[in-house]
N, C-alpha and C positions, 0 to 999 in steps of 0.2 A: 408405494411400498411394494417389497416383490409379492407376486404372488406362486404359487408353488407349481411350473411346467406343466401342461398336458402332454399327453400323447406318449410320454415316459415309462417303458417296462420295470417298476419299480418291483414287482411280483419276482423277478428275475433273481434279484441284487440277495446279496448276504446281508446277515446283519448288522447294522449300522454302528456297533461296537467296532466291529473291525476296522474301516477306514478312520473310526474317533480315537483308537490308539493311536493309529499311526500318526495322525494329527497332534497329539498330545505329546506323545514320547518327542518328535517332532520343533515343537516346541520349546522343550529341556533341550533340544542342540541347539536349537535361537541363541535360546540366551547363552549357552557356553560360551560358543563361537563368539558371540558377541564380546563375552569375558575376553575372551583370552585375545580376539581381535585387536580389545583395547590396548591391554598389557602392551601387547606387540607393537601398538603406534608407541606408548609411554614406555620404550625400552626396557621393561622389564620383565618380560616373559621369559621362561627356559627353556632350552633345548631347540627343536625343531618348530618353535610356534608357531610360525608360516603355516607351514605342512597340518598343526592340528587344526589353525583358523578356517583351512579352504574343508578339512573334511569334516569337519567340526556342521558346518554349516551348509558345502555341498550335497556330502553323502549321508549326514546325519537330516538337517532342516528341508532340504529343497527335496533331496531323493526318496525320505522316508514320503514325506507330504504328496510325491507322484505319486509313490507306491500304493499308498490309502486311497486316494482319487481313483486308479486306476482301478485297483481291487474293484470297488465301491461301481465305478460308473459305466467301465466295459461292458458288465451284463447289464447296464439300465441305456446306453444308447444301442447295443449291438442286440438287444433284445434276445441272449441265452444265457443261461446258468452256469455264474462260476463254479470254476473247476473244481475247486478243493479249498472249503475254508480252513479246514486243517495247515494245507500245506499256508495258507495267507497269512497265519497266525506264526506258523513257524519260520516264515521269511523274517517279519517285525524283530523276531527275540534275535533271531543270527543276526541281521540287519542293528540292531541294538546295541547289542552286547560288542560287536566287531568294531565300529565307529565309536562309540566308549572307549575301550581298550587299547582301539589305534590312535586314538587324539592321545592318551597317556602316555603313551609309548613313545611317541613324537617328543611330548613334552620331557619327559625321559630319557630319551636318545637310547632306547633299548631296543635293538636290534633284532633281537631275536624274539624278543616280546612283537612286534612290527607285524614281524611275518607271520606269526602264532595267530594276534586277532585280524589280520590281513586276510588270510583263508577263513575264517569264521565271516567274514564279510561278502569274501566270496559266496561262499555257501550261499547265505542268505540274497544275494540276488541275482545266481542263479536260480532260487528254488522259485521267488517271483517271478524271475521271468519263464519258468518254464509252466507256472499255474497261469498265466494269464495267453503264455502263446495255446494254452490247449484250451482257453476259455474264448480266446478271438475267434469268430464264422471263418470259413473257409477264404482263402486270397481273392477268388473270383468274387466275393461277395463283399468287398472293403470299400468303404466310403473313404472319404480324404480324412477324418479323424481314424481310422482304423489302418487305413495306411503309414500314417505318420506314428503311431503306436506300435504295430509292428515293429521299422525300422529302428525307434527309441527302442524295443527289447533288443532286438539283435546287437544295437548298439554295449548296451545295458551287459551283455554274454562276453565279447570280446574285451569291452574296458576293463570288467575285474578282475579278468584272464591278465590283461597285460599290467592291471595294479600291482597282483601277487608279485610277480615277477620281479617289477620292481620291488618290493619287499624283499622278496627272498633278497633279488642282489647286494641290498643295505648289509649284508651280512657272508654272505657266500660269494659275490663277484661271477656273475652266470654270462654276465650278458655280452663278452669280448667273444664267450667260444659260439654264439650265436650271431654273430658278425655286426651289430647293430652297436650301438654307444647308446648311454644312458638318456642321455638327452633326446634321441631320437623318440626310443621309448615314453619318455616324457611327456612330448611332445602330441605321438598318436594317442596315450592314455587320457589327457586333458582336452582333446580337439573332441573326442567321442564321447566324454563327459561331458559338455558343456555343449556343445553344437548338436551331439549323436542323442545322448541320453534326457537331457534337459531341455534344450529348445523343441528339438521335433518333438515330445513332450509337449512342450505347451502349445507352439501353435497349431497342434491337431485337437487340443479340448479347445482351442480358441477358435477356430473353426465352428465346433457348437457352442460353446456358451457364449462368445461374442454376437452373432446370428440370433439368436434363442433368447436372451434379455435386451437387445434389442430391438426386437420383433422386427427382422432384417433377414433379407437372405443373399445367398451370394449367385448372382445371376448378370445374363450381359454383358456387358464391358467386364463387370469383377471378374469374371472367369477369365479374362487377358493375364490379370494379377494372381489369381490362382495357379495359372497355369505354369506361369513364370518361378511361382514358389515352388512348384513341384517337383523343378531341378533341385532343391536345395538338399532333399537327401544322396546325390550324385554329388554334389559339391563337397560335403561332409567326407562322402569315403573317397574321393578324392585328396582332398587336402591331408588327409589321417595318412593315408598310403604313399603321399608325396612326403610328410615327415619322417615316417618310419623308417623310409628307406632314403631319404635325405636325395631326394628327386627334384628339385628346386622347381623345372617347369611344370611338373605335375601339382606340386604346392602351390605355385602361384593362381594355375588356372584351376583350381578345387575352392582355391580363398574367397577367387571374385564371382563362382556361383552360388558359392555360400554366402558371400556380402550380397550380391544381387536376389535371391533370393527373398533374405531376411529383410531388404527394403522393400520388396514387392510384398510382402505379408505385411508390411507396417504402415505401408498405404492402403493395404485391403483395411485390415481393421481400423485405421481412422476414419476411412469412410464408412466403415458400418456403425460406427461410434455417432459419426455427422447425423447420417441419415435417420438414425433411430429418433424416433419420437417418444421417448418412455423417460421415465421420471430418473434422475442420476441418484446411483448410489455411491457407496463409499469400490465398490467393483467396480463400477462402470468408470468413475474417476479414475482408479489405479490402472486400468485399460489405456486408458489416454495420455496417464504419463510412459506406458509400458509402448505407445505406439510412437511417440513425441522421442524418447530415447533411442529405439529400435534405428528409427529413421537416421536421427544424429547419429550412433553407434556404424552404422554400416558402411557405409562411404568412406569414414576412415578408418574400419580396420579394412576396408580394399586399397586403399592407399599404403598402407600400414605392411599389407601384405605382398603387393608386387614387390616393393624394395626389398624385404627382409622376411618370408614366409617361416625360414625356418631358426629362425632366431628364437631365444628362448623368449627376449622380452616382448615378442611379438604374436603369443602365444591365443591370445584374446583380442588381438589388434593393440592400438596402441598402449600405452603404461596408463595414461592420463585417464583413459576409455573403460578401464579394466572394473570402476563403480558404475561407470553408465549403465555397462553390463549385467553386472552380477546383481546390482539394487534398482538401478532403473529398470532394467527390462526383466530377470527373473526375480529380483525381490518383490517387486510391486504386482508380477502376477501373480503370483502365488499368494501375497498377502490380499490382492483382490479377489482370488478366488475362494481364500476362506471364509471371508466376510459374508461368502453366502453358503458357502458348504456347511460347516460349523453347525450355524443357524439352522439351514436345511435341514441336516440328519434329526437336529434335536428339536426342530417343529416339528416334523413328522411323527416324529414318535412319544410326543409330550401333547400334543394341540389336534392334529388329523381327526383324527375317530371325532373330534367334539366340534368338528366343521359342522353349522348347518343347526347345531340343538342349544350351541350357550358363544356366547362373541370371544373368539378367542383371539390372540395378535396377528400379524405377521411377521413373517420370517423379519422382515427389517427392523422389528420392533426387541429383538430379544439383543440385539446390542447396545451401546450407548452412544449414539450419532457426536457427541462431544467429543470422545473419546476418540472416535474412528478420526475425525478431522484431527486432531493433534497430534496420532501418531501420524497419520499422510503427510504432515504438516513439518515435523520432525525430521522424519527420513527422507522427505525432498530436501531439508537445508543440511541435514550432515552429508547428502551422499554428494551435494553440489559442493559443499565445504569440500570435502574430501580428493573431488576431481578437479578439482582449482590447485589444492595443495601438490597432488601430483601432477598437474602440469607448472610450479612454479612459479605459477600467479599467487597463490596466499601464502602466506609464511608457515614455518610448522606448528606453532601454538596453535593457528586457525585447524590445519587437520586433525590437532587431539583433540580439538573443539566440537568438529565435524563427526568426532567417532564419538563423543562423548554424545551429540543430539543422536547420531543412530542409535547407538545402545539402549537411550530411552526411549526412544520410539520403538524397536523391536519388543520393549518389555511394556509400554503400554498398549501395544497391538496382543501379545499375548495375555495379560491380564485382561482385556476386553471380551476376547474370545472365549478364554479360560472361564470368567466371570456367565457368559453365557450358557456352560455345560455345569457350572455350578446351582445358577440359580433355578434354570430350567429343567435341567437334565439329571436331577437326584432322581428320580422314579426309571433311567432308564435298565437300572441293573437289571432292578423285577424284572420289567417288563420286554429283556431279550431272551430272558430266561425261559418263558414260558413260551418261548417262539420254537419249533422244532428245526431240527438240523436236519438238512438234504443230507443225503450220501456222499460219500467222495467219490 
């Protein structure tokens, strides 16, 4: 069972409220996305429901979910005090209310509505990312996860810059006097969300938490593999600046150090997965379908990307590729990483104090180990349903099949989690209340 990290500046960190919003609210875009995802396979969604499925679920489930983490864990590994929980709180509500509004609007084909909670999104993460770059140590002092956090903010600043814009255009036509084509725009918006904002994201907490639960570090020969991933933030603003500006050779050669990259990170972490000697969780499993995808994922969107970099379907690499991605390699880390955050915030602050005077559980113990295996269980068979169906190996029944097992696996992963801040975590209201608030 886990046990709860040494050597962690938790004295640093805000209140544990903060990062369980963003988790929670988080969660409520699961399942949407997941609604309306469905819809979309069973041709019955309205409007734009593409567009509300990917922010339904990107910018509302995966980005709120960084945002919380980040908040939460920058001041507990970089060991200083966030910047402003005011401003943390006020990101969540802009971040909230924007991604709400804009999945409606999509599904409304309301244009001006679009751009209305399009800028309310903006807001909202700029306002995080400028709480956490004034919460980051100075550059000189960046380890490889503070480095990779960094670049995801920077990321993070530009992409809702170039969201907006696209909004606005849905309505006003901006983007012929600014010499680009929509597509283009498109293109750099999605590459920096998903490669810029997202993965450099995770593989800089994966960096410590993959290291850190399996009592592993990354030394020797891994530094070959590290070093090699270190390109991968060149690759990203490469490939971004090769679309934007419809630069073909600049796109190709940004695609394949961002595919080579991402497999050199995908062989780090299975080896640190191999090497560890510690007891498997429902994390450390979703680590190894996250490194097992990664690996298959990479190769062919570098194949995918010499031929055709700036093609719209080639946007994630191949079409076929496009679940490997989004549920092999970021749904399953994220859903592995909750599995111990979750738990985490809400041992600490329900069990802690009573370490050492009455037997209290372990973090591992406040879920339902049944539970965790059936949704793991679940969303490996629809997201494998799903990429067979898009490559034309299964027929279409099997992919409403495939969406219909995700579905239920995203809602009994969040029921399990949720079930955990329920049963355990009624005494946390008191008990942050009486905690004092640092200054801004």
């Amino acid at each position: 069972m886990s046990a709860v990290p040494a050597g962690l500046a938790t004295d640093q960190q805000p209140p544990m409220t903060v990062p369980l919003r963003y988790v929670l609210v988080g969660f409520a875009f699961l399942l949407a996305g997941g609604g309306v995802g469905l819809a979309n396979v069973a041709g019955v969604a309205p409007g734009l429901a593409r567009l509300a499925h990917v922010h339904l679920l990107l910018a509302g489930w995966v980005c709120l979910t960084i945002m919380g983490a980040m908040t939460q864990f920058v001041p507990v590994w970089s060991n200083v005090p966030v910047h402003s929980r005011r401003l943390a709180n006020l990101a969540l509500a802009l971040v909230a209310v924007g991604v709400a509004g804009l999945a409606g609007a999509f599904l409304a084909t309301s244009t001006h509505w679009i751009h209305g909670f399009g800028g309310l999104l903006v807001l909202g993460i700029w306002t995080f990312a400028y709480n956490l770059a004034r919460t980051l140590p100075p550059v000189r002092e960046f380890d490889a996860t503070e480095a990779h956090f960094a670049f995801a903010l920077a990321c993070f600043v530009v992409l809702a810059a170039l969201g907006f814009v696209l909004a606005f255009d849905l309505s006003m036509s901006v983007l012929p006097f600014a010499g680009v084509t929509r597509t283009q725009v498109v293109g750099a918006h999605a590459t920096l969300a998903v490669f810029g904002a997202i993965l450099a994201t995770v593989f800089g907490a994966l960096y410590q938490l993959a290291t850190m639960f399996t009592q592993t570090e990354v030394a020797g020969r891994d530094q070959l593999l590290a070093n090699a991933e270190y390109a991968y933030p060149a690759g990203v603003v490469a490939l971004t600046t090769g679309r934007l500006f419809a630069i073909r050779p600049l796109a190709v050669a940004g695609g394949l150090v961002t595919a080579a990259g991402a497999l050199a990170f995908a062989v780090l972490l299975a080896k640190k997965l191999y090497e560890g000697r510690v007891e498997r969780t429902p994390m450390l499993t979703r680590y190894a379908v996250v490194a097992v995808a990664l690996a298959a994922w990479s190769p062919l969107a570098a194949r995918e990307w010499i031929a055709s970099p700036l093609a719209r379907d080639a946007l994630f690499g191949p079409t076929a590729g496009v679940h490997l991605l989004f549920v092999g390699v970021v749904g399953f880390v994220v859903m592995g990483s909750l599995y111990h955050v979750v738990p985490f915030i809400v041992w600490v602050h329900r069990y802690s104090d009573r370490l050492g005077f009455e037997p209290v559980p372990m973090i591992d113990d406040l879920y339902d180990d049944r539970v965790a295996a059936a949704d793991g269980l679940l969303v490996t068979l629809g997201a494998v349903t799903l990429i067979l169906g898009q490559a034309g190996v299964a027929p279409a029944p099997a992919s409403l099949a495939g969406g219909v097992a995700l579905g239920v696996g995203f809602v009994a992963f969040t029921a399990n989690l949720v079930g955990v801040v329920y049963r355990h975590g009624r005494v946390l209201p008191e008990r942050f209340h009486s905690q004092p608030e640092n200054a801004d």
